[in-house]
Every structure is written in C-alpha cells, then in structure tokens.
C-alpha positions as CSV (number, residue, x, y, z in Angstrom):
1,X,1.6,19.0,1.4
2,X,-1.8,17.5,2.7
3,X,-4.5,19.4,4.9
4,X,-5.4,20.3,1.0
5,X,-9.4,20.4,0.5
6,X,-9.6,16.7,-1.7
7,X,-11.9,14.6,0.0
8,X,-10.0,12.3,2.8
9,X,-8.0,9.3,1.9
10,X,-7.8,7.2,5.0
11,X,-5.1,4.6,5.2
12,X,-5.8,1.4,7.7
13,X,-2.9,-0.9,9.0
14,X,0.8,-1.0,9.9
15,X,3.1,1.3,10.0
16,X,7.1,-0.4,10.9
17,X,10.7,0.1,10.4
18,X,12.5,-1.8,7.3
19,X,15.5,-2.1,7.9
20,X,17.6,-2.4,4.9
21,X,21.5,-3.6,4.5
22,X,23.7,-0.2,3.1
23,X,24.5,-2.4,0.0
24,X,22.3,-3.8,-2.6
25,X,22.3,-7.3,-3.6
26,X,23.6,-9.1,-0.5
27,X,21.5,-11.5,2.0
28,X,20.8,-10.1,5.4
29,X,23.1,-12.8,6.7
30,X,26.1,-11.8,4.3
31,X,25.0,-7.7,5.2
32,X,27.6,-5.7,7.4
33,X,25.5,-2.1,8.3
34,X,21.6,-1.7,7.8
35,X,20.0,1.8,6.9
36,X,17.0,2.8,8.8
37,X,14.2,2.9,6.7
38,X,10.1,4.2,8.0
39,X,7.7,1.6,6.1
40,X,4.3,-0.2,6.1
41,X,2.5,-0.5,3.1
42,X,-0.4,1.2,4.4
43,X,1.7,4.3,5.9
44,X,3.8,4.5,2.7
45,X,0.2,4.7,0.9
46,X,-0.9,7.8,3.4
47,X,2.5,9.5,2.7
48,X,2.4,8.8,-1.4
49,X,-0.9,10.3,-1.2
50,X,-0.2,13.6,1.1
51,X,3.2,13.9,-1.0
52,X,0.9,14.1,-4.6
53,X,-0.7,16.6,-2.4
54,X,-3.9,14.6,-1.6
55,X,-5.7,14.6,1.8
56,X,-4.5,11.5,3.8
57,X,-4.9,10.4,7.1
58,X,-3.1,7.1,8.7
59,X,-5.0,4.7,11.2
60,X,-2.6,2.3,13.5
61,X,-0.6,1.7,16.3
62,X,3.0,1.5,17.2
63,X,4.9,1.3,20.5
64,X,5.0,4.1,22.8
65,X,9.3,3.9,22.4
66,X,11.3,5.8,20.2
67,X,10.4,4.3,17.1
68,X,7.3,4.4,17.1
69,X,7.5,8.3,18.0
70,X,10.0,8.8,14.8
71,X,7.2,7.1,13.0
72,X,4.3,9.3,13.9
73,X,6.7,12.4,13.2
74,X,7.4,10.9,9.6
75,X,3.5,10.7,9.0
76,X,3.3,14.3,10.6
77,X,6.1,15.5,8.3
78,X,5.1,14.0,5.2
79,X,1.6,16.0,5.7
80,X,-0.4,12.7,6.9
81,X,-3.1,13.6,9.6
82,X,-2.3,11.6,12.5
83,X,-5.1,11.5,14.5
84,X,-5.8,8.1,14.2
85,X,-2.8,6.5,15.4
86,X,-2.5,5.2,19.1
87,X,0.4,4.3,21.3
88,X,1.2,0.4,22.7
89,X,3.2,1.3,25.9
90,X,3.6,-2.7,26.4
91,X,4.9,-3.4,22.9
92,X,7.5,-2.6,20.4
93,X,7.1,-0.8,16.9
94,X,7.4,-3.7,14.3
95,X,10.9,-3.9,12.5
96,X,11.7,-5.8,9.3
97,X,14.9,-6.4,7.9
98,X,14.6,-6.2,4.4
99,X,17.2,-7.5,1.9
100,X,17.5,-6.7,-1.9
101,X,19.1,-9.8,-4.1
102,X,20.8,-8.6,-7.2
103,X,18.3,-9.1,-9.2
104,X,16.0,-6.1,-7.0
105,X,13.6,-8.7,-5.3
106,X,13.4,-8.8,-1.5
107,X,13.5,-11.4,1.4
108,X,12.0,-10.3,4.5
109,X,12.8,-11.1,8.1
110,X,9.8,-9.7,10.6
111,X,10.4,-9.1,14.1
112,X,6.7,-9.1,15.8
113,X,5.8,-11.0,18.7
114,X,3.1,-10.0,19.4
115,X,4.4,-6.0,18.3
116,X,2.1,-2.6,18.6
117,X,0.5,-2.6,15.2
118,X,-1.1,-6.5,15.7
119,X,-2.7,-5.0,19.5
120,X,-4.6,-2.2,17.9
121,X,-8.4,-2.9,19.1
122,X,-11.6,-1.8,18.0
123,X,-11.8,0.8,21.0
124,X,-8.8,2.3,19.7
125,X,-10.8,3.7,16.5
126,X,-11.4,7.2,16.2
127,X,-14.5,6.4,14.7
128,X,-15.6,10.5,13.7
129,X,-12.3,10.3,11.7
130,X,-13.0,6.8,9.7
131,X,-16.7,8.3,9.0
132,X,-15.2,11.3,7.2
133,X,-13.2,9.3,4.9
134,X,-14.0,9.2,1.0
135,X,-11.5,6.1,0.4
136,X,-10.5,3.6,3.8
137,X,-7.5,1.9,2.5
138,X,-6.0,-1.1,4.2
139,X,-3.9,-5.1,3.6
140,X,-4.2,-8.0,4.6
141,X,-1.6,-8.1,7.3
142,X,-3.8,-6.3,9.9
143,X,-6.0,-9.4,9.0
144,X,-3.4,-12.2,10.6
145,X,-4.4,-12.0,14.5
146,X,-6.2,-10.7,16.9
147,X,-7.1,-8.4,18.1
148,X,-5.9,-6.3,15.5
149,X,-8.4,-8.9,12.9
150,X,-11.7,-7.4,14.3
151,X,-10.5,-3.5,14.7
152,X,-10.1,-3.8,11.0
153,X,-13.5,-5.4,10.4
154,X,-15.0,-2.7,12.7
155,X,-13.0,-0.2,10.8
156,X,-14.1,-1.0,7.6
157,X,-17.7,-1.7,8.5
158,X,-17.6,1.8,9.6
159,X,-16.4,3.3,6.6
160,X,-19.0,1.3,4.2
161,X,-22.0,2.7,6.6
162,X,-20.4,6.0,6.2
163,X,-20.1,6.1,2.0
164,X,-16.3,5.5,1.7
165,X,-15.5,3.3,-1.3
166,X,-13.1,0.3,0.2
167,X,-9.6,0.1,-1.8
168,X,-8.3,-3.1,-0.4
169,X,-3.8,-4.3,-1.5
170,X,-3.4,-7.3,0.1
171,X,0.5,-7.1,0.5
172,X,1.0,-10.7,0.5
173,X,3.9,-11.3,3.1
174,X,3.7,-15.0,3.4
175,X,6.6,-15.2,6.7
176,X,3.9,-13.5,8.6
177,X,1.4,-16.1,8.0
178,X,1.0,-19.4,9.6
179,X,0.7,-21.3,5.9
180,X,0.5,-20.5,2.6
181,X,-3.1,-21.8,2.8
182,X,-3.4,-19.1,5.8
183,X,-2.5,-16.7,3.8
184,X,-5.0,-17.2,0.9
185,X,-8.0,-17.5,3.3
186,X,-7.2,-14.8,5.3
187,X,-6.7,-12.5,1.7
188,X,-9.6,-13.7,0.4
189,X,-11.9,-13.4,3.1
190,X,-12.7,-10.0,2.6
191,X,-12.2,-10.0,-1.1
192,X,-15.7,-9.2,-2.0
193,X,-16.3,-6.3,0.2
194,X,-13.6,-4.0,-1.6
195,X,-14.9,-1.5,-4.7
196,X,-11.2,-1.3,-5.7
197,X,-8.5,-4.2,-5.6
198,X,-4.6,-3.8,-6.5
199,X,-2.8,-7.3,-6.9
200,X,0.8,-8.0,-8.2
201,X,1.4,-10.4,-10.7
202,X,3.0,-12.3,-8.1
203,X,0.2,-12.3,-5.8
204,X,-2.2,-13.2,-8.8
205,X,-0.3,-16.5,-9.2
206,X,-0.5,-16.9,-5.2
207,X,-4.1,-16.8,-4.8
208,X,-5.5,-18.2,-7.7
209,X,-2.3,-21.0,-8.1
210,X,-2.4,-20.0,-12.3
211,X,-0.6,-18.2,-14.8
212,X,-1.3,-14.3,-14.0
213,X,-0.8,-13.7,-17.4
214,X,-4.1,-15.5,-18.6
215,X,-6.7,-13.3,-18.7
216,X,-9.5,-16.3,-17.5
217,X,-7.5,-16.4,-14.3
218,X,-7.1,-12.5,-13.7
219,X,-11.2,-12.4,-14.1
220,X,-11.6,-14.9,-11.8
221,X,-10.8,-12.5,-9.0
222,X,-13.2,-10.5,-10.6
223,X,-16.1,-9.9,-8.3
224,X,-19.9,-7.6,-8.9
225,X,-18.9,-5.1,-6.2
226,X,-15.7,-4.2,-7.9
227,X,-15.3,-0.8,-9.8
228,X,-12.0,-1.4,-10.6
229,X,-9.4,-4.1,-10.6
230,X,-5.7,-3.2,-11.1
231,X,-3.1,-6.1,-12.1
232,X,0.8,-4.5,-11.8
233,X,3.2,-6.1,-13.8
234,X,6.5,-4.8,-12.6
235,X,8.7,-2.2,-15.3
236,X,5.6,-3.6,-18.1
237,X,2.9,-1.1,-16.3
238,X,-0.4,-2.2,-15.3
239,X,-3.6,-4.0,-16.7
240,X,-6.8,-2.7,-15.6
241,X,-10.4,-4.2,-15.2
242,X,-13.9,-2.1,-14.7
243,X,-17.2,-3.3,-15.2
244,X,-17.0,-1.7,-18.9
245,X,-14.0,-1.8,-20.3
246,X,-10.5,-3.4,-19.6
247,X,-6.9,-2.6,-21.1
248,X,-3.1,-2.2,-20.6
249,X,-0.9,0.9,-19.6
250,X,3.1,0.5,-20.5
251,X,5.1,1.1,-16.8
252,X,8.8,2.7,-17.4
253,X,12.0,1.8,-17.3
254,X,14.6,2.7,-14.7
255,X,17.6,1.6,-12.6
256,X,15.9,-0.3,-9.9
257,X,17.9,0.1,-6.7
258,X,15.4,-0.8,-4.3
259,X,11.7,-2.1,-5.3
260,X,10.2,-1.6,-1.8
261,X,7.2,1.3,-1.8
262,X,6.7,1.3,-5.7
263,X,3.3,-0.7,-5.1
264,X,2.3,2.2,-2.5
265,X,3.4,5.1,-4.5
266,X,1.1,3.1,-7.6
267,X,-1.7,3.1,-5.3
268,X,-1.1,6.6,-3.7
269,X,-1.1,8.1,-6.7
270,X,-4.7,6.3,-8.1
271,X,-6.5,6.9,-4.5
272,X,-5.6,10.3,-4.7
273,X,-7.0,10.8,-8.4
274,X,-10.3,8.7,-7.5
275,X,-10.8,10.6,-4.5
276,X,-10.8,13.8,-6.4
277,X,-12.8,12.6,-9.4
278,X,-14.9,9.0,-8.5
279,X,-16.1,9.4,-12.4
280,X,-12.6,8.0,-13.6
281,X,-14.1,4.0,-13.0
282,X,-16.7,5.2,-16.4
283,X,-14.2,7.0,-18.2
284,X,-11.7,5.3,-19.7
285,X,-9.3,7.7,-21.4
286,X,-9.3,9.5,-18.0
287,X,-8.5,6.7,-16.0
288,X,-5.6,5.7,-18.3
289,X,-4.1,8.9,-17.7
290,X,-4.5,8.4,-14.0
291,X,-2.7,4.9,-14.3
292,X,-0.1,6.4,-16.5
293,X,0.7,9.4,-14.1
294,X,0.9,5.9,-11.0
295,X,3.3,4.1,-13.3
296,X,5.5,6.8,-13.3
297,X,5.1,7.4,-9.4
298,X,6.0,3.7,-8.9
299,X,8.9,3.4,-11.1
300,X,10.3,6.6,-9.7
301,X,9.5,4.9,-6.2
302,X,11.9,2.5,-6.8
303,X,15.4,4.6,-7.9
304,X,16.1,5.6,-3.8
305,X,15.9,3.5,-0.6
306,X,13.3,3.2,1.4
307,X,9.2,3.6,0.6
308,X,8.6,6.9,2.2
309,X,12.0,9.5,0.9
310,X,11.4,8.1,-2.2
311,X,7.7,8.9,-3.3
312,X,7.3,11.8,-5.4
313,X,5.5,15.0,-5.5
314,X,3.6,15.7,-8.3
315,X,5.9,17.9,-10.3
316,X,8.9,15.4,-10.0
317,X,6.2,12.2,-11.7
318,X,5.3,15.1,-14.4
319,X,8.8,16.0,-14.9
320,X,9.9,12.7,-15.2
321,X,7.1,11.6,-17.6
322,X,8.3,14.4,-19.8
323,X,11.7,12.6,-20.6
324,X,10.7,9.5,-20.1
325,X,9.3,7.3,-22.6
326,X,6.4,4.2,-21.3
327,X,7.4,0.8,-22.6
C-alpha cells in the first residue's frame, strides 16, 4: 500500500457516500434496496493512487458522524494519508444516490445542504502537507460555494508556490450547479492554471457546446501552461495532447456493471506514473504505455460496484492487460 517513497500525490476536494440501488439498470424511484458505496472523485483518485502503490494523501472534510468516520477509515485502509482531512461537527457527510440505466450511465440525486465537504475553509488547510506535494489534484465541485471556493484557491496557490504541478478533472455534475452556464464558468475559471487536464468526451461537448470528436474543438481547450491534455473516450481509450506530439490509445472491452470511479482509477493510475517520472510529458512511447496501463485500470474500474473496492492494484491491471486485448 502507500507510505511508499514516490513523491506525494495530494488529492483536493470531496469525499461522500454514493449510494447505489442493489440492481443495475433501474431509476432510483423504481429501486427497492441501495448498497453503500464510499465515493468522491477526488478520494477515489487518492485511493486509485495508494492502491497502484503510489504515495497519496487526501485533503477535505466530512461530518464529525458516522459517515464521515467510515470515510476517513476507508482512506486510512486503502493506504491514503489522512492528515489533511478535518471534521464538520455541525454538518452531514454528503450522500448521493446514484442510479445505473441499462445502458451503464448514471443519474445522480445529491443530498448537500449546505454538507461538510462545501464548509471546509482555508484555516482548515494543513498547509506543511499541501507544500510537500509533487501533484495537488482537485474538481470542480469544491469550486460551487463558499467557503469551500476560496480554501481551494488558497490550496492550490499553495501548491504552485511550493513546485507541485496542478492536475485539474472537472467532474462535471451539473445538479450541483445553479445553471448549466454556472457550471461552465465556474469549470473554466481556473482552466488555465492546471499543467495537466482530464475531460470526458461528454464534458468536452459541455464546455465547448461542439462535437468532441473534432479535433479544432478538443484544441480549443488547449492552453500554453498545459503539459498534457487527456480526452477519454469511454471503452475506445483515450486521446492525448502535449505541447509536442498528440495521438490515440485503444481502451478495452468489458462487461460494464457500474461506470462510477473508472475516470478516477484513469487518473490514479497517470498521477501516480507522472509523479514517479515527470519526463513522460517529452516522451512519447513512455507516456503511451502509461495511458495504456490507465485504460486498463479504468475499464477494470468499472466490472464491480462502487469507485473505491473496485480499483486495482498493479498486478491485477498487468494481469488483466495480459489476456486482454485494447480495441
């Protein structure tokens, strides 16, 4: 597990419960039982990390309750330093409730008002730990409200000052969002501080309004700070941008059960391999293998329920890359 010498990966936002119905493919209306399931797209990123047996830590907050207790254990147990995350004792732990259609995509219901993770403030920081950082990862959704808005600007200023490259997956979750239009400010508003950006297809057609498939409209997010942009395509792998060369890497095939996590696990599994070699952004065979070895961690990612019990270790991705072909 983590504590291992790579330089730190530090993980910035929320950390919740999903919880998901017991049967796939049903609206949370139509569900009878829901399975309790630790998530967070930051946390998921700490634990994906510490489980490829990278150095991760997690900064946030949840509730002083029971939850949010379970929650810090689940960071503790997956090997994620937990230093960094603080205790609300007058609100709740976020939950979601998390449905999967039959076709493997997910509705969301968010209960938050106002929860633990949106009342984290900037003298909540543990400032010595965001200073030893060699990636600060965050979203978006610690960008919605205050005060929780300017303990992530702090948080990140920090980390710049302090030589950290910035690795920035906005997570678009538009019911958290007052508008759309909300939603694409807010993103973007810190678009050009990030040396590393992960979008979804999806998400490429949110904020730009255009086909994600057109190249012009992918480089249009391109900005002269970047090192590396990362476009996921789902099952079809991943399309990658530097500032010298650009390509494709085929993703893999699998039974999809539940599609929730297989972004983090991606992004896990490149943090991890940047922090332990920063050269990969010049070298491009290198970093295809890198992108290769995430496309297996996401698609793995996404044959169990919940983000967190389904990441890999290193030797299950490797194993599975051995009988399993990319498209």
């Amino acid at each position: 597990m983590s504590g291992s010498n790579d330089p730190l990966v530090i993980s910035f936002g929320e950390m919740l419960i999903d919880f998901v119905p017991d049967k796939s493919g049903v609206s949370l209306a139509e569900s009878y039982a829901f399975i309790k399931a630790p998530g967070g797209a930051p946390a998921n990123v700490a634990c994906a990390v510490s489980k490829l047996g990278g150095n991760a830590a997690f900064i946030g907050k949840v509730g002083d309750d029971e939850f949010g207790k379970m929650l810090a254990d689940i960071l503790k147990k997956n090997g994620v330093n937990t230093n960094g995350v603080s205790f609300d004792k007058e609100a709740r732990t976020a939950l979601a409730f998390v449905t999967l259609r039959s076709d493997g995509e997910r509705e969301f219901m968010f209960y938050r008002n106002p929860s633990a993770d949106m009342l984290l403030k900037e003298s909540d920081l543990k400032m010595d730990l965001i200073k030893q950082a060699k990636i600060f990862h965050y979203g978006s959704i610690s960008l919605i409200s205050e005060p929780c808005r300017s303990a992530h600007m702090a948080a990140m200023k920090a980390a710049r000052e302090a030589g950290a490259l910035l690795s920035y997956d906005p997570n678009v979750r538009l019911p958290l969002w007052p508008s759309a239009e909300a939603a694409r400010s807010g993103i973007k508003s810190i678009w050009d501080e990030a040396d590393f950006i992960k979008v979804s297809d999806d998400e490429v057609e949110f904020l730009t309004q255009k086909d994600p498939q057109n190249e012009e409209v992918v480089m249009s997010l391109w900005h002269d700070k970047l090192k590396l942009l990362l476009v996921t395509d789902g099952e079809k792998g991943c399309r990658y941008i530097t500032k010298k060369f650009k390509g494709k890497v085929g993703g893999f095939s699998v039974k999809a059960v539940d599609t929730t996590g297989a972004g983090d696990s991606f992004v896990g599994a490149v943090l991890k391999a940047v922090a332990k070699d920063p050269s990969i952004f010049d070298d491009e065979p290198k970093l295809k293998e890198a992108l290769l070895f995430a496309n297996a961690c996401g698609a793995m990612c996404t044959t169990q329920k919940g983000a967190i019990p389904a990441l890999p270790t290193t030797e299950e991705a490797q194993k599975f890359m051995s009988s399993n072909k990319p498209n």
